[in-house]
py3Dmol code that shows the C-alpha trace and the ligand (Angstrom):
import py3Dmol

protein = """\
ATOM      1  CA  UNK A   1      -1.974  -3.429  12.549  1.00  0.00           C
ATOM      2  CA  UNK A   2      -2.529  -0.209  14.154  1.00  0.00           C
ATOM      3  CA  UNK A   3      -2.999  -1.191  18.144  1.00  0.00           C
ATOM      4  CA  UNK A   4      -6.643  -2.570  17.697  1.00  0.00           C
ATOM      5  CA  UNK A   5      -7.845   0.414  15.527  1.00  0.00           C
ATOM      6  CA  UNK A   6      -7.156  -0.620  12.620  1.00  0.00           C
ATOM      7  CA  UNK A   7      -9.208  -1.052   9.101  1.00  0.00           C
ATOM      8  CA  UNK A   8     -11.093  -4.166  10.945  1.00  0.00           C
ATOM      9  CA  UNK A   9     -13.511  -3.655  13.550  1.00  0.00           C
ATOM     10  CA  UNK A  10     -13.253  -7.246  14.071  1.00  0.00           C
ATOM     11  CA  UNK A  11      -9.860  -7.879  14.621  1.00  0.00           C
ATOM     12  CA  UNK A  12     -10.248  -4.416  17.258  1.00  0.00           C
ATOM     13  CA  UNK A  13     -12.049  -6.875  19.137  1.00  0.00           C
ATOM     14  CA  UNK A  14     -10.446  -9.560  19.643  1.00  0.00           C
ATOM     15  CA  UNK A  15      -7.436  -7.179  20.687  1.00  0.00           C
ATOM     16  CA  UNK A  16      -9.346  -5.936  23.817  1.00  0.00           C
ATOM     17  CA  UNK A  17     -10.216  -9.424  25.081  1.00  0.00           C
ATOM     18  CA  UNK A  18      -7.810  -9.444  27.586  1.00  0.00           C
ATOM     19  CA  UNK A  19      -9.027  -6.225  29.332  1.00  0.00           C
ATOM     20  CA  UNK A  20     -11.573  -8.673  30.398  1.00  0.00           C
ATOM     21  CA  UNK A  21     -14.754  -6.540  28.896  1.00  0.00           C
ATOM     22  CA  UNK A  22     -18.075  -7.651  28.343  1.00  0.00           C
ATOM     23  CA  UNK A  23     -19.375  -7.808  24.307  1.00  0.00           C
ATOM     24  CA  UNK A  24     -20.751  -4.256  24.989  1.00  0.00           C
ATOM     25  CA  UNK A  25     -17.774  -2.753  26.847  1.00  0.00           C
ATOM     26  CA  UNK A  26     -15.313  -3.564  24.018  1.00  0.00           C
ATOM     27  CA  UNK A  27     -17.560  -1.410  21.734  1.00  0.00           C
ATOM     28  CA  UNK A  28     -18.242   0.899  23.857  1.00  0.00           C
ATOM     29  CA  UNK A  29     -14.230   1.053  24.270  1.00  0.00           C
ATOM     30  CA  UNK A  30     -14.224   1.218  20.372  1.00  0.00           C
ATOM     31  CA  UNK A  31     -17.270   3.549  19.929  1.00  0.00           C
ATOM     32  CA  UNK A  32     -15.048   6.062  21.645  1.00  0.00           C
ATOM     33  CA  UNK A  33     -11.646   5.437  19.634  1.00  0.00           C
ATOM     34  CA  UNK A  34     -13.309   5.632  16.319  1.00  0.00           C
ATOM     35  CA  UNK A  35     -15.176   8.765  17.357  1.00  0.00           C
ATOM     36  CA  UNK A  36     -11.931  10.088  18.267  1.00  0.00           C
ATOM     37  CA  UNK A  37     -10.317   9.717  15.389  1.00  0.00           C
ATOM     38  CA  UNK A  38     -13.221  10.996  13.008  1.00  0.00           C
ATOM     39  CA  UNK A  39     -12.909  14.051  15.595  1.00  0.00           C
ATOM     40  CA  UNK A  40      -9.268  14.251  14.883  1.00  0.00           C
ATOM     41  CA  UNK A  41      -9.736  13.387  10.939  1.00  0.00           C
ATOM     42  CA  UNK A  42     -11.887  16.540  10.932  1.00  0.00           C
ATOM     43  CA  UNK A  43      -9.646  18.514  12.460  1.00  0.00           C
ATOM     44  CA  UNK A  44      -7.065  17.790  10.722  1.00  0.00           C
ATOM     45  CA  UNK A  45      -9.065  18.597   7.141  1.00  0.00           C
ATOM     46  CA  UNK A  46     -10.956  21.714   8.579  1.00  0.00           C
ATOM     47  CA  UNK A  47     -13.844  20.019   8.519  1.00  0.00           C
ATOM     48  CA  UNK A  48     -16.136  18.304  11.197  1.00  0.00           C
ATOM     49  CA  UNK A  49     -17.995  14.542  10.264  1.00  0.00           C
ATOM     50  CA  UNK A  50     -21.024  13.016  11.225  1.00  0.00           C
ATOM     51  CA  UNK A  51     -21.706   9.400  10.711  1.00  0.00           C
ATOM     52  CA  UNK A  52     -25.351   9.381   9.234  1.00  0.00           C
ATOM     53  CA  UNK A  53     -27.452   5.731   9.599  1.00  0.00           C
ATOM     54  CA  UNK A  54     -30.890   5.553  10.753  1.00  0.00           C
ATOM     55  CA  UNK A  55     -32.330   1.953   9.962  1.00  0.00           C
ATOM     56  CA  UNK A  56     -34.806   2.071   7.141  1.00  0.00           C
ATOM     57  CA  UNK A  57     -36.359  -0.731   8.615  1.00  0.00           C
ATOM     58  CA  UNK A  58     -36.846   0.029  12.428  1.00  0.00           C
ATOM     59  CA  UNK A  59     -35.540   3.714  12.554  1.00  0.00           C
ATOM     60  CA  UNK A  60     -32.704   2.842  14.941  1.00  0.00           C
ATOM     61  CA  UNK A  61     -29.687   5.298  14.743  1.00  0.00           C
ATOM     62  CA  UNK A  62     -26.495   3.182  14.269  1.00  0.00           C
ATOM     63  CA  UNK A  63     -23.437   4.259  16.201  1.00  0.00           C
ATOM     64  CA  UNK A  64     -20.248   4.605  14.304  1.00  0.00           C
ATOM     65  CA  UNK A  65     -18.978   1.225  15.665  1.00  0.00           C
ATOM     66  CA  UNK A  66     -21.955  -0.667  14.394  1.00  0.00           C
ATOM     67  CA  UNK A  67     -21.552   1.374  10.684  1.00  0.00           C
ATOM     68  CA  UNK A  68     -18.581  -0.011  10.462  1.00  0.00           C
ATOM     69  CA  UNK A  69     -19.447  -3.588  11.914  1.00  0.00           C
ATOM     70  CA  UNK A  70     -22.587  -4.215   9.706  1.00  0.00           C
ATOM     71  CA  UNK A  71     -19.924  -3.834   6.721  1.00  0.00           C
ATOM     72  CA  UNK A  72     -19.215  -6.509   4.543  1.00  0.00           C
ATOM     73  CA  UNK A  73     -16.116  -5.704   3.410  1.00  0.00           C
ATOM     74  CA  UNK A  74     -17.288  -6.337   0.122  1.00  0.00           C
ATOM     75  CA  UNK A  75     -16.090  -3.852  -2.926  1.00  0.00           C
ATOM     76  CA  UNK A  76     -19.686  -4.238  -5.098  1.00  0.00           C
ATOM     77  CA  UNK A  77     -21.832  -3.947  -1.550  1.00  0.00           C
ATOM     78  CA  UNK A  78     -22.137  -0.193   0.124  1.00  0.00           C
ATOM     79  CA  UNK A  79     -24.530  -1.428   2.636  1.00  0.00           C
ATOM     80  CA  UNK A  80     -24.056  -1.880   6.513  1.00  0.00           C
ATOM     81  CA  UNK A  81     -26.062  -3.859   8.844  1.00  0.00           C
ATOM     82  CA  UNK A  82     -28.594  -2.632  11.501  1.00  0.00           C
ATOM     83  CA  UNK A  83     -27.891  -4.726  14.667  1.00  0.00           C
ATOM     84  CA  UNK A  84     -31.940  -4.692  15.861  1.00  0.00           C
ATOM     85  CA  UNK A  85     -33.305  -5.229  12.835  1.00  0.00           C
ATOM     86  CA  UNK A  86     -30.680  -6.739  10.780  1.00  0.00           C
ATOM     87  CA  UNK A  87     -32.129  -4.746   7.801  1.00  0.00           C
ATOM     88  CA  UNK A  88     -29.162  -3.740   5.426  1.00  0.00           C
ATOM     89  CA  UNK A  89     -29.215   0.396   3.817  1.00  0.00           C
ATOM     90  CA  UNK A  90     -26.593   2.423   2.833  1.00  0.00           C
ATOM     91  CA  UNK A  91     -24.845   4.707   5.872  1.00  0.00           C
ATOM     92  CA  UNK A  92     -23.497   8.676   4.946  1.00  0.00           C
ATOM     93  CA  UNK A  93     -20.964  10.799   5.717  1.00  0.00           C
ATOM     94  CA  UNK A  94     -21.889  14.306   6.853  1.00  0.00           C
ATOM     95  CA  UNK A  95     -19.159  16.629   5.894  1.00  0.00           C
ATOM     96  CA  UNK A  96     -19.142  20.205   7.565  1.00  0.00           C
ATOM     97  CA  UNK A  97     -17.417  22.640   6.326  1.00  0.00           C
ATOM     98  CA  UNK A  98     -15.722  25.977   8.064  1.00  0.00           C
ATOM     99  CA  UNK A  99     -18.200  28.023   6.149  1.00  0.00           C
ATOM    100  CA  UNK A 100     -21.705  26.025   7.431  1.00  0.00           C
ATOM    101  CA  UNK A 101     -21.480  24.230   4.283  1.00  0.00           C
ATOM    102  CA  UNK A 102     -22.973  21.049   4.661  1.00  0.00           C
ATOM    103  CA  UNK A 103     -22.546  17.548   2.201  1.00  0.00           C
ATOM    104  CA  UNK A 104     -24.230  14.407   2.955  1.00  0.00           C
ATOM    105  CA  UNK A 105     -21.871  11.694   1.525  1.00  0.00           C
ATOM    106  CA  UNK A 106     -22.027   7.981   1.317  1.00  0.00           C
ATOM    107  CA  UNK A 107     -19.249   5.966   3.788  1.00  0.00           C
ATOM    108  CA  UNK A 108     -18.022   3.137   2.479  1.00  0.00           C
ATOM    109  CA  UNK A 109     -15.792   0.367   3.984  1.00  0.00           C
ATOM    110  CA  UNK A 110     -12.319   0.491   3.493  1.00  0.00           C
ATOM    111  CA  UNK A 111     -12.670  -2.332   0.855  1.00  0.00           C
ATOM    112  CA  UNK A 112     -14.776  -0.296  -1.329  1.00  0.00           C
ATOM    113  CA  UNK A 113     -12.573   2.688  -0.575  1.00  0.00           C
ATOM    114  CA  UNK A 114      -9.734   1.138  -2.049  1.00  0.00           C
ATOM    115  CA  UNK A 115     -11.556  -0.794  -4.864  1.00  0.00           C
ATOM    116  CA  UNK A 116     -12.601   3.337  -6.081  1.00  0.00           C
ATOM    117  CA  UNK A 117      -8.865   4.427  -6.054  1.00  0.00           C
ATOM    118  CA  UNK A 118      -7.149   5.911  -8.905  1.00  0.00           C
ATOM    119  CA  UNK A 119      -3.911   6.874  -8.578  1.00  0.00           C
ATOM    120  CA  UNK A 120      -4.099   9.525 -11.923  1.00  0.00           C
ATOM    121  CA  UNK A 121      -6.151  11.908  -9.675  1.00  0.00           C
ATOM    122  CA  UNK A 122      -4.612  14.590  -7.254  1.00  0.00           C
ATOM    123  CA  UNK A 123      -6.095  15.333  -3.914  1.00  0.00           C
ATOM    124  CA  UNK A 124      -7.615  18.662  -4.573  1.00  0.00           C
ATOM    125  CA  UNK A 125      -9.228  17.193  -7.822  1.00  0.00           C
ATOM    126  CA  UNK A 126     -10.373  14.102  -5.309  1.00  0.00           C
ATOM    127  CA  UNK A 127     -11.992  15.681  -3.305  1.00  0.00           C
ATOM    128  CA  UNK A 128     -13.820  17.540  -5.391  1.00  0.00           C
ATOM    129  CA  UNK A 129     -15.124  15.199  -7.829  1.00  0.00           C
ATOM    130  CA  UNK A 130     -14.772  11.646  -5.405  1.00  0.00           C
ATOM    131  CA  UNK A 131     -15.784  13.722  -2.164  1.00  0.00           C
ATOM    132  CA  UNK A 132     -17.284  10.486  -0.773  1.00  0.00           C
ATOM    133  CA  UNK A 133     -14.474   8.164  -1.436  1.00  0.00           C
ATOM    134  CA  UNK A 134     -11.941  11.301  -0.201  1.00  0.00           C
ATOM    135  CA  UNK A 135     -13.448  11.441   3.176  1.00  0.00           C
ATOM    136  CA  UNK A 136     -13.471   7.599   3.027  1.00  0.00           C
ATOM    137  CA  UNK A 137     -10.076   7.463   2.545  1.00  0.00           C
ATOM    138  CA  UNK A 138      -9.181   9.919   5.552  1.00  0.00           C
ATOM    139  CA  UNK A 139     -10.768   8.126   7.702  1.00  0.00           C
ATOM    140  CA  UNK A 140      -9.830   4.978   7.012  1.00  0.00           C
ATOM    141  CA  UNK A 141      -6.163   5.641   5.547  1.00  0.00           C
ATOM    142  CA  UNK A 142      -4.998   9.164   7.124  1.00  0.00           C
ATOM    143  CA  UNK A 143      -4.363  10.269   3.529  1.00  0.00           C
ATOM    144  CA  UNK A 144      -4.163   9.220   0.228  1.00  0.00           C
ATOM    145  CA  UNK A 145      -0.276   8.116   0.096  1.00  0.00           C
ATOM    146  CA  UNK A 146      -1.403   5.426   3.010  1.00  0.00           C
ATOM    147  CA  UNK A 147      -4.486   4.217   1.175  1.00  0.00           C
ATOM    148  CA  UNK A 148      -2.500   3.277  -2.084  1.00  0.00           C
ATOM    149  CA  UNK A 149       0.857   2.195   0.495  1.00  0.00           C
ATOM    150  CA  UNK A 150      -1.497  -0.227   1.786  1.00  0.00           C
ATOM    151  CA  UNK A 151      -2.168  -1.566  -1.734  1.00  0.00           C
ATOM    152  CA  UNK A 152       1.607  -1.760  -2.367  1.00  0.00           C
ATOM    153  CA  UNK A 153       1.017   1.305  -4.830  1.00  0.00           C
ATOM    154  CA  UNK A 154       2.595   4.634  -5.060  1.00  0.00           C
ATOM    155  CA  UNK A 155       0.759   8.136  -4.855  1.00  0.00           C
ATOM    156  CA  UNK A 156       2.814  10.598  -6.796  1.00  0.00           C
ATOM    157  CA  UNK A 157       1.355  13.549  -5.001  1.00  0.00           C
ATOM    158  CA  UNK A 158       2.267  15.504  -2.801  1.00  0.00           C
ATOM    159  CA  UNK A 159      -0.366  16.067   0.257  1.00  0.00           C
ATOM    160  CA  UNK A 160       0.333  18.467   3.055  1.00  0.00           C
ATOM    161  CA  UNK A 161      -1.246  20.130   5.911  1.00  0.00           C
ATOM    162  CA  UNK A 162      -1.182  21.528   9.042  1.00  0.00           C
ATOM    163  CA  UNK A 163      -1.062  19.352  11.429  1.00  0.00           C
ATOM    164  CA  UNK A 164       1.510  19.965  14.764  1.00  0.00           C
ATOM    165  CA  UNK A 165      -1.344  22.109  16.569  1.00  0.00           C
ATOM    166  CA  UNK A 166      -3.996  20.092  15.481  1.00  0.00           C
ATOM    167  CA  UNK A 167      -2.662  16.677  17.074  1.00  0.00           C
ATOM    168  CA  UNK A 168      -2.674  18.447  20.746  1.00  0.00           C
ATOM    169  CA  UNK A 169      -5.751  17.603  22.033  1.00  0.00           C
ATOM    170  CA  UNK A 170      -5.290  13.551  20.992  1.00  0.00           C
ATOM    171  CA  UNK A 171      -2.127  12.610  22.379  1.00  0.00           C
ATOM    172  CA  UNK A 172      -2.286   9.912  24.544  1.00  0.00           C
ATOM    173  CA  UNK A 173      -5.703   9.600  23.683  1.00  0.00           C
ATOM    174  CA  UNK A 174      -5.434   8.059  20.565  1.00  0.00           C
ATOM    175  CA  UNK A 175      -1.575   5.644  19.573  1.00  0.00           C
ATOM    176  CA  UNK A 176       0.924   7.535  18.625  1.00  0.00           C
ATOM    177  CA  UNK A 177       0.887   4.846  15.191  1.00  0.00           C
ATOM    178  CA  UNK A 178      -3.038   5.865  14.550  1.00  0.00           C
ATOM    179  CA  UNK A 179      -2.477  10.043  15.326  1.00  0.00           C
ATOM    180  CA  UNK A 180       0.364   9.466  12.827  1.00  0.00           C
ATOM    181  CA  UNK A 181      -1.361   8.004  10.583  1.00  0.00           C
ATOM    182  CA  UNK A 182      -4.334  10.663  10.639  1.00  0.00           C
ATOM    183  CA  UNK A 183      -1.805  13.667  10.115  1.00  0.00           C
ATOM    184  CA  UNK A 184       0.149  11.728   7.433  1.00  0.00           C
ATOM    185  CA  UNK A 185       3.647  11.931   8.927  1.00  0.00           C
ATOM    186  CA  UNK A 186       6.277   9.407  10.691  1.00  0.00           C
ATOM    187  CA  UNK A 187       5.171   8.061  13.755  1.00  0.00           C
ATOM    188  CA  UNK A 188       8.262   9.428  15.477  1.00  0.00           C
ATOM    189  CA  UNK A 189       7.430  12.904  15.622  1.00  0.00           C
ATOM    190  CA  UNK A 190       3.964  12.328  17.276  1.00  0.00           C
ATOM    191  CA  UNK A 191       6.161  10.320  19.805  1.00  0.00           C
ATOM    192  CA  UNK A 192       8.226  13.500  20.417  1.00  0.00           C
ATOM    193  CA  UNK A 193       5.353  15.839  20.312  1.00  0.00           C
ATOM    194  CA  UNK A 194       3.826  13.700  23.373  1.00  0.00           C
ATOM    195  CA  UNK A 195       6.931  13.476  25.318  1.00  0.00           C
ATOM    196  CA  UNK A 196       7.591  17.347  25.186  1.00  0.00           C
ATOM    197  CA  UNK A 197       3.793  17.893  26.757  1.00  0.00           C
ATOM    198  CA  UNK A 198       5.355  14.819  29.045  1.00  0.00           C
ATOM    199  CA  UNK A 199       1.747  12.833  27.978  1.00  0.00           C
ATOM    200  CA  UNK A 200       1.633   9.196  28.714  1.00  0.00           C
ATOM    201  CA  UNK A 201       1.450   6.850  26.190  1.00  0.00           C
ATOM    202  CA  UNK A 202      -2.316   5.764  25.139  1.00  0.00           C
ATOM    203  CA  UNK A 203      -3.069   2.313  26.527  1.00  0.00           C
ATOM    204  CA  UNK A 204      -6.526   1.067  26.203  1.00  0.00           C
ATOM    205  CA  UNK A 205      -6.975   0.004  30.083  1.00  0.00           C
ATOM    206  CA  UNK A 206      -6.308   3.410  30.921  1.00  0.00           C
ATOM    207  CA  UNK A 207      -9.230   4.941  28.567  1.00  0.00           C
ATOM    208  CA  UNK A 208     -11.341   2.267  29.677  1.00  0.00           C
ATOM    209  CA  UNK A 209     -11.101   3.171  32.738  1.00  0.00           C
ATOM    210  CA  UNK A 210     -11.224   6.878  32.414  1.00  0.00           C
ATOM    211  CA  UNK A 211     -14.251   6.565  30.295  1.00  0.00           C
TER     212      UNK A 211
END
"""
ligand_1 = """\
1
ZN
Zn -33.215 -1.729 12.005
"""
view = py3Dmol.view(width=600, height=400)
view.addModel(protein, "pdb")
view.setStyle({"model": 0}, {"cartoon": {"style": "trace"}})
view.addModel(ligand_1, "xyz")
view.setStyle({"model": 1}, {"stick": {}})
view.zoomTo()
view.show()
């Protein structure tokens, strides 16, 4: 469990019921969290995301929050929900790059993320040939090692990058546990990193209320 930000939407939730928030608050609460960490996500990989979902039925734009609600968690179903309509269509993953490159890309759950894993693949080889399930993966998993970790599988390689600058802006705005999981490293030296900029420790009420 990552603090309420984890790989269920639902389970986030429940977490915040004790704040005392209305339906709408909580995913409002959760709209921002997830947006952070696609922000950081992107940062961390040079890129910069943009959740893609406009209804095919009713032409409403889903928020990230409700992508990732209308999910079924189901391995053989890409589809996501639309909460007006209740119309179900697949959502993408805009991927820009440094160079105005631009890749629309399908976003799956992380069920079907890790139902597409194969461990025989290396990340610079993922993401060029599985570039959907690659982004899937960061966002969901912080990295490739996590993904397969969470499967009780080993990744034999190695994946690095910069990512002690990059973290800056998101500490204390995001848990330590989910900013460590993003840049791939042990949740110790994002607590370090935070308490040498003397940042508070993210709590929920406090974002809630700052938001
Ligand atoms: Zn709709």
């Amino acid at each position: 469990m990552h603090l309420g930000l984890s790989l269920s939407p639902q389970l986030a939730l429940r977490q915040t019921q004790r704040l005392n928030l209305t339906q709408t608050q909580r995913l409002d609460l959760h709209q921002h969290l997830f947006g952070l960490r696609l922000e950081l996500v992107g940062r961390l990989h040079d890129e910069h995301y943009t959740p893609q979902a406009k209804c095919s039925g009713c032409s409403y734009n889903l928020k990230l929050v409700e992508i990732l609600h209308g999910f079924r968690d189901d391995p053989d179903d890409i589809t996501t929900e639309c909460p007006k309509c209740q119309r179900r269509f697949t959502p993408s993953l805009i991927a820009h790059g440094r160079f105005g490159t631009k890749v629309i890309l399908s976003f799956y759950c992380s069920e079907q993320t890790l139902a597409r894993l194969d461990a025989n693949i290396d990340p610079a080889t993922y993401k060029k040939t599985h570039p959907a399930i690659y982004r899937s993966v960061l966002f969901h998993f912080g990295s490739l090692r996590q993904a397969f970790a969470s499967q009780g599988r080993e990744y034999s390689f190695k994946e690095s990058f910069e990512w002690a600058e990059k973290v800056e802006p998101f500490l204390g705005r995001l848990p330590d546990t989910e900013i460590a999981r993003c840049a791939n490293v042990p949740v110790g030296k994002i607590r370090r990193l935070r308490r040498k900029f003397d940042i508070p420790v993210f709590t929920k009420r406090r974002t809630w209320d700052e938001l």
